[in-house]
C-alpha positions as CSV (number, residue, x, y, z in Angstrom):
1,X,44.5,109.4,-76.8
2,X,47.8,111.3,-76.3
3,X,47.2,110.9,-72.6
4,X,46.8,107.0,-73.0
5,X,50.1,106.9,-74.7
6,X,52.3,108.9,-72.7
7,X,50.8,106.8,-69.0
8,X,51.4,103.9,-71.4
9,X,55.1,104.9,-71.9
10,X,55.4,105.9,-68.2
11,X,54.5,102.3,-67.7
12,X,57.1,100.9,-70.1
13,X,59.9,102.8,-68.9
14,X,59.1,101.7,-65.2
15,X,58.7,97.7,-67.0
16,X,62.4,98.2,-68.7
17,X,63.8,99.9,-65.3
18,X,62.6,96.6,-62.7
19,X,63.9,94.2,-65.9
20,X,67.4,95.9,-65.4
21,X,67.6,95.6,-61.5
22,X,65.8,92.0,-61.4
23,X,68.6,90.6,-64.3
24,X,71.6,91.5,-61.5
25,X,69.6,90.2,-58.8
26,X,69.0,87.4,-60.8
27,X,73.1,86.6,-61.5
28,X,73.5,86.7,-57.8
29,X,71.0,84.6,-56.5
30,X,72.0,81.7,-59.1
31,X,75.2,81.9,-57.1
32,X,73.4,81.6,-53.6
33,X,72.1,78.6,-54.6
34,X,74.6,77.0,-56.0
35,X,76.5,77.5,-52.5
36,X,73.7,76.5,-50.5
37,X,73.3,73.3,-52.8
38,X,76.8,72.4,-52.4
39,X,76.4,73.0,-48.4
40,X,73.3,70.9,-48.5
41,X,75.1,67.5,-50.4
42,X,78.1,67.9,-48.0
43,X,75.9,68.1,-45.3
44,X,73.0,65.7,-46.0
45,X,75.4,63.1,-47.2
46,X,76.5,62.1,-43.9
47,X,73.7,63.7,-42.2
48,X,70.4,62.4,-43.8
49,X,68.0,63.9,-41.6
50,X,65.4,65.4,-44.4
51,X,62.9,62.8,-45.5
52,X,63.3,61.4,-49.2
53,X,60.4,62.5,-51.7
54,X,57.6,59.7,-52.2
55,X,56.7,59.0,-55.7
56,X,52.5,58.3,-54.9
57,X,52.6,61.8,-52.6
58,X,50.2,64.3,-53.4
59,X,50.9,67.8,-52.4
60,X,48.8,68.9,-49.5
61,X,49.7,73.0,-50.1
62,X,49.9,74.9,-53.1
63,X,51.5,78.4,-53.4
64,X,50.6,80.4,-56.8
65,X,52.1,82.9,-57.8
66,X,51.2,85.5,-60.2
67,X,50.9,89.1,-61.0
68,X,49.9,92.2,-58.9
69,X,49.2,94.0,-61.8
70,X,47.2,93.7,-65.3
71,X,48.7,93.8,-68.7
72,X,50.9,90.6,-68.7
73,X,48.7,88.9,-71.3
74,X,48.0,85.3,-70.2
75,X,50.5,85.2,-67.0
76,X,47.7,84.4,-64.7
77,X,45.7,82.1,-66.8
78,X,48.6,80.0,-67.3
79,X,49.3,79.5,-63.8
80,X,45.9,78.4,-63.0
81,X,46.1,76.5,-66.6
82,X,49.0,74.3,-65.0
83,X,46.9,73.8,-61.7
84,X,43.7,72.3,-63.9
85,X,46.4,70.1,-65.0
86,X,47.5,68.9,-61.9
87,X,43.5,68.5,-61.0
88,X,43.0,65.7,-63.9
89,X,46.4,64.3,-63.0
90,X,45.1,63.2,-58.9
91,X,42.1,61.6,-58.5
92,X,42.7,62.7,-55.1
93,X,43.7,66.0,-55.7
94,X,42.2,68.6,-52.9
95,X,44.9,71.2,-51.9
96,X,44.8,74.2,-49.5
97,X,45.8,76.9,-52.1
98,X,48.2,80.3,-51.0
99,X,47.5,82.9,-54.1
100,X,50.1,85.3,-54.6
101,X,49.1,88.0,-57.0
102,X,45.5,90.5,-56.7
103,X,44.9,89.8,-60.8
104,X,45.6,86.4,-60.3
105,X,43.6,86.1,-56.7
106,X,40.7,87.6,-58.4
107,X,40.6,85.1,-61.8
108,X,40.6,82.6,-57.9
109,X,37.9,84.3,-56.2
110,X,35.5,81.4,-57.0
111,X,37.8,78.5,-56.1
112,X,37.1,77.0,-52.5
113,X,40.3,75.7,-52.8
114,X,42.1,79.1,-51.5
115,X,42.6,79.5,-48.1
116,X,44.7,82.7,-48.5
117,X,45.0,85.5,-50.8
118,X,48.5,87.6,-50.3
119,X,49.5,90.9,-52.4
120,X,52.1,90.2,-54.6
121,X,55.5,92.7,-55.4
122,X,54.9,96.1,-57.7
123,X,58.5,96.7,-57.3
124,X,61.8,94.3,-56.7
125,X,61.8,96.0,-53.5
126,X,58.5,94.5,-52.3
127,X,59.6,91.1,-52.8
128,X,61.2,89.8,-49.2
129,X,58.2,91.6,-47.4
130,X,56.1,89.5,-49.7
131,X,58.5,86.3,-49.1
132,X,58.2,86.8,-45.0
133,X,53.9,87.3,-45.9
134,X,54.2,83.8,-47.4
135,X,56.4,82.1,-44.8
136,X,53.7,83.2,-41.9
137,X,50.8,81.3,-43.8
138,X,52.4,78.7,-45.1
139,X,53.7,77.7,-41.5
140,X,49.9,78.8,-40.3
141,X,48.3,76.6,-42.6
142,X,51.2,73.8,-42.8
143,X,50.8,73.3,-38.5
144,X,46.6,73.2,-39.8
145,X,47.0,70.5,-41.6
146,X,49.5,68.9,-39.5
147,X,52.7,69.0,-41.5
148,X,56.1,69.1,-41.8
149,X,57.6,72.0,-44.3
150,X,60.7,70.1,-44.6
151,X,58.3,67.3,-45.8
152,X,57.3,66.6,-49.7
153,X,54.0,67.8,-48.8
154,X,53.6,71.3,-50.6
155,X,54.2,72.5,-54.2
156,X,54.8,76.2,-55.7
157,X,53.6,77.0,-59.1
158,X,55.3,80.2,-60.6
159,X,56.1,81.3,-64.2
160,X,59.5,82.2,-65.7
161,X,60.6,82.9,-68.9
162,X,62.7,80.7,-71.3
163,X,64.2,82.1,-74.5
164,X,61.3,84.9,-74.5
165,X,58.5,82.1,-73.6
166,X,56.3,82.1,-71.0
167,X,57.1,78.2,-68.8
168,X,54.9,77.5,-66.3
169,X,56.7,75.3,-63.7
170,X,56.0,73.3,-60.8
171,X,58.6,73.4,-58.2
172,X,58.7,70.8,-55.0
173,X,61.1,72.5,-52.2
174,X,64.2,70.2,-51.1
175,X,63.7,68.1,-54.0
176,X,66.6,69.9,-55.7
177,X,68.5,69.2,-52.8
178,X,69.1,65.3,-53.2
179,X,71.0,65.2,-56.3
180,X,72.1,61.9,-57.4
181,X,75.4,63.4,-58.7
182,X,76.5,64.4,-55.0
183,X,79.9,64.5,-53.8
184,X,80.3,62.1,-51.1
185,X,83.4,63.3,-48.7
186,X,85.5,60.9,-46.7
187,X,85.3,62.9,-43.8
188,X,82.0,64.3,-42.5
189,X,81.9,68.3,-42.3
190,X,82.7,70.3,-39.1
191,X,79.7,71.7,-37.5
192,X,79.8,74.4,-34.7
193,X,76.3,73.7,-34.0
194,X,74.0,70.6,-33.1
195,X,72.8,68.8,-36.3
196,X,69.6,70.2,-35.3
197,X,70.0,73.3,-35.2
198,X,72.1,73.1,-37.9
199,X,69.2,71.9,-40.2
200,X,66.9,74.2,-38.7
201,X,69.1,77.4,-39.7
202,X,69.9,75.9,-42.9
203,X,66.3,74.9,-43.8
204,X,65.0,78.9,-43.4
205,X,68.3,79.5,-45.3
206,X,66.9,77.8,-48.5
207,X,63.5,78.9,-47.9
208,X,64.3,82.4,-48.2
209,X,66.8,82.1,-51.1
210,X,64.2,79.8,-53.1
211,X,61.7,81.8,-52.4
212,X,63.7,85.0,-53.9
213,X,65.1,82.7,-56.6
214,X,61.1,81.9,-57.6
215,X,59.9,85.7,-57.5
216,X,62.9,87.5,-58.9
217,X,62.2,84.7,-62.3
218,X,58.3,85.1,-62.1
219,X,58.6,89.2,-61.8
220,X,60.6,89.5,-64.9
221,X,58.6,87.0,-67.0
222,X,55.9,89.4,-65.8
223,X,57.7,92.6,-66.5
224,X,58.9,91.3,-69.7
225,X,55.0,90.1,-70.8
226,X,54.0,93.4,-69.9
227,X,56.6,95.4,-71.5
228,X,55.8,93.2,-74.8
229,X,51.9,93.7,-74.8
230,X,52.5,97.4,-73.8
231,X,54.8,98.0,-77.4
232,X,51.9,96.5,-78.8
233,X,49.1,98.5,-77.4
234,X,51.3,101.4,-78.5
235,X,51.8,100.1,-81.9
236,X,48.1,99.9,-82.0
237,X,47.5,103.4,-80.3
238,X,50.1,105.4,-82.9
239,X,48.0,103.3,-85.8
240,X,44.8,104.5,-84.8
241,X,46.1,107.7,-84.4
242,X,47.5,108.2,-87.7
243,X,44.4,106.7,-89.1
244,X,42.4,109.7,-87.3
245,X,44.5,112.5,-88.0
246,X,44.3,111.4,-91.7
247,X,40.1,111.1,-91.2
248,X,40.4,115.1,-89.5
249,X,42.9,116.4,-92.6
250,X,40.1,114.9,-94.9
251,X,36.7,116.3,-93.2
252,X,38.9,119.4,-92.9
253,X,39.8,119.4,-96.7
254,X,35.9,118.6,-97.5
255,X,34.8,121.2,-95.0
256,X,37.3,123.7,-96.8
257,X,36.0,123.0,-99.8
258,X,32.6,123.6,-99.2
259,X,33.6,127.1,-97.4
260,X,35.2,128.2,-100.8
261,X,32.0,126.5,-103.0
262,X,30.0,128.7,-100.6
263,X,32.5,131.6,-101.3
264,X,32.2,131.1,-104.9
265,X,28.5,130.8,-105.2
266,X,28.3,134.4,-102.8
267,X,30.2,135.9,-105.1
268,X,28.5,135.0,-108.8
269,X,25.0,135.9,-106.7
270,X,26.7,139.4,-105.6
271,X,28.3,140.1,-109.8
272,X,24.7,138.9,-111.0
273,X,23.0,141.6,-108.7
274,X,25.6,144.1,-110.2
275,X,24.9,143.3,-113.8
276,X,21.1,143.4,-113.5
């Protein structure tokens, strides 16, 4: 058991050491896409070339994200929880699914919805290899199914954590970028490229710092699930522990005290042999 508890530790100090790097990344990226918000309402405002969301759409894609690893509790099941919803929600609800995550891909394997199962990060540093993994089927499957991903057409369901709760949230890329509170500028902005290709370098822009915005929130709600059910599995290990060690110092007591009643008994048989 003492082996248990110290890989358990090993794994708790490696939880608390990606929670410390993904809080700074976390800072900056808020800032990236704040800036690339205000780029996109200066932008869009005079140039409206992204299509505005449809109320009656129905996603055609789905990317879910979950964990890599066990331990993180319900993380996975509430994912696929917030999917079930979505099910009920559209009569004509039949999505080509992208699961990030092996736990999570596995609680999957029986859905025919999946089209493709990726690996999801261990470490922070694994996270834009897993963001380019995405990109390469989501463009594979979006040109299958004959869409647009500047379109409303595909959804990404991830977790993050607010005020130490799990929140399961369903994002719809772009959307954020047609705010009603946009400033509209008198004069249109200068451009040293083609609208076009403008829109197309600003498009993979926001994909990418989404995309990190997404994982850098789901990884620590994952790290911070697993760092919380690992305390408690330690909790639970020290317990039982204690509660053993006192079981061995009592069969050790009884098994002491039959050695000296055995002692005792040897020694009135050997003084009755003297006497007689």
């Amino acid at each position: 058991m003492e082996e248990i508890g110290n890989i358990m530790t090993a794994m708790k100090n490696l939880c608390s050491i990606e929670m410390n790097k993904i809080t700074k990344f976390l800072l900056m990226q808020e800032k990236v896409i704040k800036t690339i918000q205000e780029v996109s309402n200066d932008f869009l405002s005079f140039y409206p070339i992204l299509p505005m969301a449809k109320q009656d759409t129905t996603p055609v894609i789905y990317i879910i994200i979950g964990s890599e690893r066990g331990f993180c509790g319900g993380f996975n099941d509430s994912v696929i929880s917030q999917l079930e919803n979505l099910k009920e929600q559209f009569t004509d609800f039949n999505p080509a699914l992208i699961v990030v995550g092996r736990k999570l891909a596995l609680k999957m394997a029986n859905d025919s919805h999946v089209i493709a199962t990726l690996d999801g990060p261990n470490a922070i540093e694994e996270i834009p290899a897993v963001i380019l993994k995405i990109l390469r089927s989501l463009e594979e499957i979006s040109s299958q199914k004959h869409i647009d991903l500047q379109s409303w057409q595909w959804d990404i369901i991830f977790n993050e954590e607010e005020q130490n709760q799990i929140q399961t949230k369903t994002l719809q890329p772009f959307k954020e970028l047609y705010s009603n509170n946009a400033t509209h500028f008198s004069v249109p902005p200068l451009l040293h490229l083609s609208h076009d290709l403008f829109l197309a370098e600003f498009v993979d822009n926001y994909l990418f710092a989404m995309f990190h915005s997404i994982f850098y929130k789901s990884f620590f709600a994952e790290n911070h699930q697993r760092l919380f059910h690992l305390n408690n599995s330690l909790d639970r290990l020290d317990s039982k522990q204690n509660t053993l060690k006192g079981y061995l110092n009592l069969l050790r007591q009884e098994e002491i005290t039959e050695e000296i009643q055995i002692i005792m008994l040897s020694a009135e048989a050997v003084i009755g042999n003297d006497v007689i």
